[in-house]
N, C-alpha and C positions, 0 to 999 in steps of 0.2 A: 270434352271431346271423348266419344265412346272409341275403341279399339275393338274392331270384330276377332274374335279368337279362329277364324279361319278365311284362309284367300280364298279370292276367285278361283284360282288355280285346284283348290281341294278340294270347294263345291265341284267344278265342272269331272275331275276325274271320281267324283264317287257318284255323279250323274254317268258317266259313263260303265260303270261297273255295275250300278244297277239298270240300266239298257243292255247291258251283255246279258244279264242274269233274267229277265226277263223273256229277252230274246232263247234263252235255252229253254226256259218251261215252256214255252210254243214249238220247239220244234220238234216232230213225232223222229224216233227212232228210227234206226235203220233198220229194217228185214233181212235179214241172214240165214239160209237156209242151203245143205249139200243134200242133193238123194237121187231118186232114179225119175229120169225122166222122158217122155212118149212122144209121139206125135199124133195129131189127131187131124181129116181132114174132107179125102174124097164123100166119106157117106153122109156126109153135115153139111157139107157145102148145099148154102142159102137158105140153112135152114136159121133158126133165129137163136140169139146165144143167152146166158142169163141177164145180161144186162140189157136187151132188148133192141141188138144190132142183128144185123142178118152176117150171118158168118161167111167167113171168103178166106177161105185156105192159103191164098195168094197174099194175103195181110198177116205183119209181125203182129201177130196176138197170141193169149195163150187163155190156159182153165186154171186155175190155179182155187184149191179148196176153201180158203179162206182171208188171201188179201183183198180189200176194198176195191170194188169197179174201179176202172179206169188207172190204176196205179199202174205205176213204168219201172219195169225191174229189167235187170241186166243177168242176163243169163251167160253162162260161161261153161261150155264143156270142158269136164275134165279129164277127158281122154286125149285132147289133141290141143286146147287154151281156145278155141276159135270162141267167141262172143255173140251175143246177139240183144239188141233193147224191144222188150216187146211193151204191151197194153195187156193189161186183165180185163178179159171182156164174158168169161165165163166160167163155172163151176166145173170143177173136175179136179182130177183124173178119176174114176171109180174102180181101178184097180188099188188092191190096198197097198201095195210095194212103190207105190209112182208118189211124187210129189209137184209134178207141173206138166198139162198137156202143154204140148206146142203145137201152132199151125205147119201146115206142110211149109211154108217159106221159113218160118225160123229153124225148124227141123233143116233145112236147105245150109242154110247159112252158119248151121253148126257142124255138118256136116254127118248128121246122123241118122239121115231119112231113110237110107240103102236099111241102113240093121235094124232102126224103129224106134229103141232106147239107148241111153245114154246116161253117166253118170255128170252132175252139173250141182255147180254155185247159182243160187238164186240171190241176187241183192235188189231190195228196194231203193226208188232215190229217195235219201232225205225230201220231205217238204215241210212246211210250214204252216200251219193250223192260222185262219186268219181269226185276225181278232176279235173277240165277242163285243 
């Protein structure tokens, strides 16, 4: 009679550890960024954005110079904590000092449409890269 040198129990928790570790090389980073940030709205309204929506001032969207179409980041002013989750739907800001346009409704809902800019946290959501 042979004798196995490990249980059930020590296969399945170093299955599980390497499914945790796994699961960590697939999941992209979070985006973290603080700076000055614009609103962008009336003179674009319908016109078309870089990703190939027609833009609407009245939608949480933003320009942001270099995170991937469609990503969902949480914006947060830091002058007053007020929030806002928008969509990346196009390039910008072209002013060199700015780090994320916003549409006139997230500029609304941050409460900084009256003065124009605002200083803010940008965070991406985590997501997860599916699998090859």
């Amino acid at each position: 009679m042979a004798i196995s040198g490990c249980s059930q129990n020590d296969t399945t928790a170093q299955n599980k550890t390497k499914q945790k570790e796994q699961g960590a090389s697939i999941t992209k980073p979070m985006h973290k960024e603080v700076g000055e940030a614009s609103w962008y709205g009336p003179g674009l309204q319908g016109k078309e954005t870089a990703n190939g929506e027609t833009f609407n001032q009245k939608e949480l969207t933003a320009a942001h110079p270099s995170l991937p179409m469609g990503t969902k980041a949480k914006v947060t002013n830091l002058e007053n904590g007020k929030k806002v989750n928008v969509t990346i739907n196009d390039r910008g800001p072209f002013a060199e000092d700015r780090v994320i346009d916003l549409s006139r409704a997230a500029a609304k809902k941050l409460d900084m449409e009256k003065d124009g800019t605002t200083q803010v946290k940008i965070e991406t959501q985590s997501t997860k890269k599916k699998p090859d």
